[in-house]
C-alpha positions as CSV (number, residue, x, y, z in Angstrom):
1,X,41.1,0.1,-29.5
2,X,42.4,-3.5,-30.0
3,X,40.1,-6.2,-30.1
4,X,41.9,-8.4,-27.6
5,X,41.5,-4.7,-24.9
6,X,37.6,-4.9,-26.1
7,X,37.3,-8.1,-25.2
8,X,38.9,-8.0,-21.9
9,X,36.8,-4.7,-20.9
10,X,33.4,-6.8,-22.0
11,X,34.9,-9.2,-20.0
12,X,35.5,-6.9,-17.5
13,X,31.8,-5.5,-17.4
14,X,30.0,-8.4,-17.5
15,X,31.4,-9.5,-14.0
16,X,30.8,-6.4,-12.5
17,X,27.4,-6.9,-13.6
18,X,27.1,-10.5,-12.3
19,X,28.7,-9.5,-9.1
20,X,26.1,-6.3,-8.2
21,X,23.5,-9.5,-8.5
22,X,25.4,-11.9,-6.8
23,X,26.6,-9.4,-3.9
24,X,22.4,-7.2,-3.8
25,X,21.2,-10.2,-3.7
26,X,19.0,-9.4,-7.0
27,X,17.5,-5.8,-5.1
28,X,18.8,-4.6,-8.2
29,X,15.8,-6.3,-9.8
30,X,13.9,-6.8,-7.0
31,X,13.5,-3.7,-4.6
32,X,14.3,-3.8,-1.0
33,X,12.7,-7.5,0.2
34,X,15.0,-10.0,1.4
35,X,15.5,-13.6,-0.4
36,X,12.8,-14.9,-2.1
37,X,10.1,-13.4,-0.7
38,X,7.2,-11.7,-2.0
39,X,4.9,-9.5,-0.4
40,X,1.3,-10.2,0.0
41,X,-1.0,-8.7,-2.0
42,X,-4.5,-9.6,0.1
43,X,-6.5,-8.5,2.7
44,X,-9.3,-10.1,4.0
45,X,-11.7,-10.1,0.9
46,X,-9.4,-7.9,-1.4
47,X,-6.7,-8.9,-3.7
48,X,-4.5,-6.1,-5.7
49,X,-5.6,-6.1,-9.0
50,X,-9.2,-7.4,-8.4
51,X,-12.1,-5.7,-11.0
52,X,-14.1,-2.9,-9.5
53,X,-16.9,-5.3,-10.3
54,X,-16.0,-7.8,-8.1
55,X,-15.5,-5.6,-5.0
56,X,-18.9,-4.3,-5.5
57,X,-20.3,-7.5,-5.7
58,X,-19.4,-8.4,-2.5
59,X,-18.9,-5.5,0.0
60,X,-20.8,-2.9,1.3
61,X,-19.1,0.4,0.5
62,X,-19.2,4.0,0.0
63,X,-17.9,6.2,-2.2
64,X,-15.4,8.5,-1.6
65,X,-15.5,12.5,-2.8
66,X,-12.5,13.5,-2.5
67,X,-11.1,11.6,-5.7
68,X,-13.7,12.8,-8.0
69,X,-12.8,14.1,-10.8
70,X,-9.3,12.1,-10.8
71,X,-7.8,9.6,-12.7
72,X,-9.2,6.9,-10.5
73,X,-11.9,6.3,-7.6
74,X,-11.9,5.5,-3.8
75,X,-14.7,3.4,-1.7
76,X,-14.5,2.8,2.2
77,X,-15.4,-0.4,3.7
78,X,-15.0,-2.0,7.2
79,X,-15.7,1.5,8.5
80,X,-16.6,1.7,11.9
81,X,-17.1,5.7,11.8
82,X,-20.2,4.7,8.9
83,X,-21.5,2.2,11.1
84,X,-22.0,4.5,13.9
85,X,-23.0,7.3,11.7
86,X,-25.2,5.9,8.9
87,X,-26.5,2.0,9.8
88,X,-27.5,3.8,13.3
89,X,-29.8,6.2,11.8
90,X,-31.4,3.7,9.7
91,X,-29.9,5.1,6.1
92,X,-27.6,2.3,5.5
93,X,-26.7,-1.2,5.4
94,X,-24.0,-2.4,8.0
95,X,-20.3,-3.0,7.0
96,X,-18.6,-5.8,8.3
97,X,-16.3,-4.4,11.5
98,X,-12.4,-5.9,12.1
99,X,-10.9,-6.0,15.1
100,X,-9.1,-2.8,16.1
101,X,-9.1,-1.5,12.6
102,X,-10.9,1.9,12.1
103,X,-11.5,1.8,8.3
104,X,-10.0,0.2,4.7
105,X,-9.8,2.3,1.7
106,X,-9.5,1.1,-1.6
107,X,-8.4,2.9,-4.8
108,X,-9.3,1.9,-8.2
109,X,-7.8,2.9,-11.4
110,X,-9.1,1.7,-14.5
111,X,-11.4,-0.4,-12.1
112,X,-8.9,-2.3,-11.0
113,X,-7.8,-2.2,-7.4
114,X,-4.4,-0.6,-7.1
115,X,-4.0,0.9,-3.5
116,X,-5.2,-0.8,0.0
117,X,-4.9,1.1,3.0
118,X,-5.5,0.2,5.9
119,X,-6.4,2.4,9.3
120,X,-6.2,1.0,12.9
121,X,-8.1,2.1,15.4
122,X,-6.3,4.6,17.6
123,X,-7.3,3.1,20.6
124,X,-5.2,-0.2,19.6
125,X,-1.8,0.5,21.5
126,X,0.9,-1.9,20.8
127,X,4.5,-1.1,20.0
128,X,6.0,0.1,17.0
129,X,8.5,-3.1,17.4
130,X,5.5,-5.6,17.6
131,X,3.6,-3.8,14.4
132,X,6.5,-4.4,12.1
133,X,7.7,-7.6,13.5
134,X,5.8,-9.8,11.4
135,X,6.7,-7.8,8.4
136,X,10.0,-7.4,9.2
137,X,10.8,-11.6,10.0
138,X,8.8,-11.7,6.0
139,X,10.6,-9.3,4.1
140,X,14.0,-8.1,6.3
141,X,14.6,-4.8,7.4
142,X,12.6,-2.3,5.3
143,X,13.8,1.1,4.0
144,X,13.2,3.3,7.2
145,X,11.8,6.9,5.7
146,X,11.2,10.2,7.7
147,X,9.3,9.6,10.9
148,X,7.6,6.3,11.9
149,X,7.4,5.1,8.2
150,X,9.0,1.8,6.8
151,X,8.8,0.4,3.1
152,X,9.0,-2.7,1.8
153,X,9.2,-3.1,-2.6
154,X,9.6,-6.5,-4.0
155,X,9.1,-4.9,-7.5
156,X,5.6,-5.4,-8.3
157,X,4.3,-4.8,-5.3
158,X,4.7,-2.4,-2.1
159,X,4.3,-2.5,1.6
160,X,4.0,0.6,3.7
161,X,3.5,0.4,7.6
162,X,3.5,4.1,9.4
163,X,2.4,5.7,12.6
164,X,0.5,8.6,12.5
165,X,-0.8,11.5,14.4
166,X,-4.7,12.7,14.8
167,X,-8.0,11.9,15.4
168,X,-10.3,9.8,13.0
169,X,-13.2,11.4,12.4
170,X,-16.3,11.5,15.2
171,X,-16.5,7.8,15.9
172,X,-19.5,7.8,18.4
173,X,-17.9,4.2,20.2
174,X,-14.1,5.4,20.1
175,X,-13.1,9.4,20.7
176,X,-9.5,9.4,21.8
177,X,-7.0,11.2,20.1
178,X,-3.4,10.1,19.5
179,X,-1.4,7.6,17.4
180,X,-2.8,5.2,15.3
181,X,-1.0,2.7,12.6
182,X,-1.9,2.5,8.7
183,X,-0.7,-0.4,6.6
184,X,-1.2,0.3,2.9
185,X,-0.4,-2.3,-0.1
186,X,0.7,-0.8,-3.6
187,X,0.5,-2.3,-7.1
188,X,3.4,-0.5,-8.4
189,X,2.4,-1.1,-12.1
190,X,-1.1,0.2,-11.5
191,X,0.4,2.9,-9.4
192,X,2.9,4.3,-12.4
193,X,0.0,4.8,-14.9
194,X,-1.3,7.3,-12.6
195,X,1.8,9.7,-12.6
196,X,1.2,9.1,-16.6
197,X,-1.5,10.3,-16.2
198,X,-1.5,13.2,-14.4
199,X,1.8,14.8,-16.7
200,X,-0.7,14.5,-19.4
201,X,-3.2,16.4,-17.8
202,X,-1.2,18.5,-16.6
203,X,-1.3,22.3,-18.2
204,X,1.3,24.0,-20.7
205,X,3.5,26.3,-20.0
């Protein structure tokens, strides 16, 4: 090949590459969130990233089971469902309580905080329009996925708002059944280690 054809297919590559920037708007680099924006990473006392130390130091909590035995740990707080259950009978301190929201769950891997999710209350009844519409006017449209599920990824971190099916638990003050919203934020750095994780642990065949 002659150096002048080289140079004019460098050339030639280089703008394609400016232009998918240019044209995406940087999504190439950036995920799915529009502009500039970035998506939040806190939620009332927690930050993404925050030590396992910290969070103990300043909210009540328990201890979930269901990730022992895992790469990382999970804690409730804000739980309305403990509350009723536990500070009611006298074998517990009381959790703080947010408006409409049945319970937060926080994962920690290497005791950091890597996963916040968030469950409303399925009493709380507003429409799947108004749930997203802040989000939505922050970040743009969202990647819709199957169902009542949208996802927002600026790269480091990710937003996840859904509506769900079922009951939550046997909370004593709220027994309906029915639809209920979860918001969850992601640290997608933190997040990857864990698939690491798990294909090293994972048997030979």
């Amino acid at each position: 090949m002659k150096p002048r054809t080289k140079k004019i297919i460098a050339i030639a590559i280089i703008g394609i590459i400016i232009f998918g920037v240019i044209f995406f708007g940087g999504h190439l680099f950036k995920g799915n969130v529009s502009g500039n924006a970035r998506i939040n990473r806190s939620f009332k006392d927690l930050t993404l990233g925050m030590s396992l130390e910290e969070f103990k130091s300043k909210l009540i909590y328990e201890e979930g089971s269901m990730t022992k035995g895992t790469s990382y740990r999970s804690y409730a707080i804000y739980n309305t469902f403990y509350n009723s259950l536990y500070h009611y009978s006298g074998q517990g301190k009381r959790m703080k309580e947010i408006k409409n929201v049945y319970s937060v769950w926080c994962y920690f891997l290497e005791n950091k905080l890597f996963k916040i999710h968030i469950s409303y209350l399925n009493s709380y009844h507003p429409t799947w329009d108004n749930v997203i519409h802040n989000a939505k006017g922050k970040y743009g449209e969202g990647i819709i996925e199957a169902g009542n599920v949208i996802r927002w990824d600026d790269g480091k971190t990710t937003l996840t708002i859904a509506k769900l099916y079922g009951e939550q638990g046997l909370n004593i003050s709220d027994s309906y059944s029915g639809d209920h919203y979860t918001v969850t934020y992601k640290d997608n750095e933190l997040s990857s280690l864990i698939d690491k994780k798990e294909k090293k642990e994972t048997p030979e065949i």
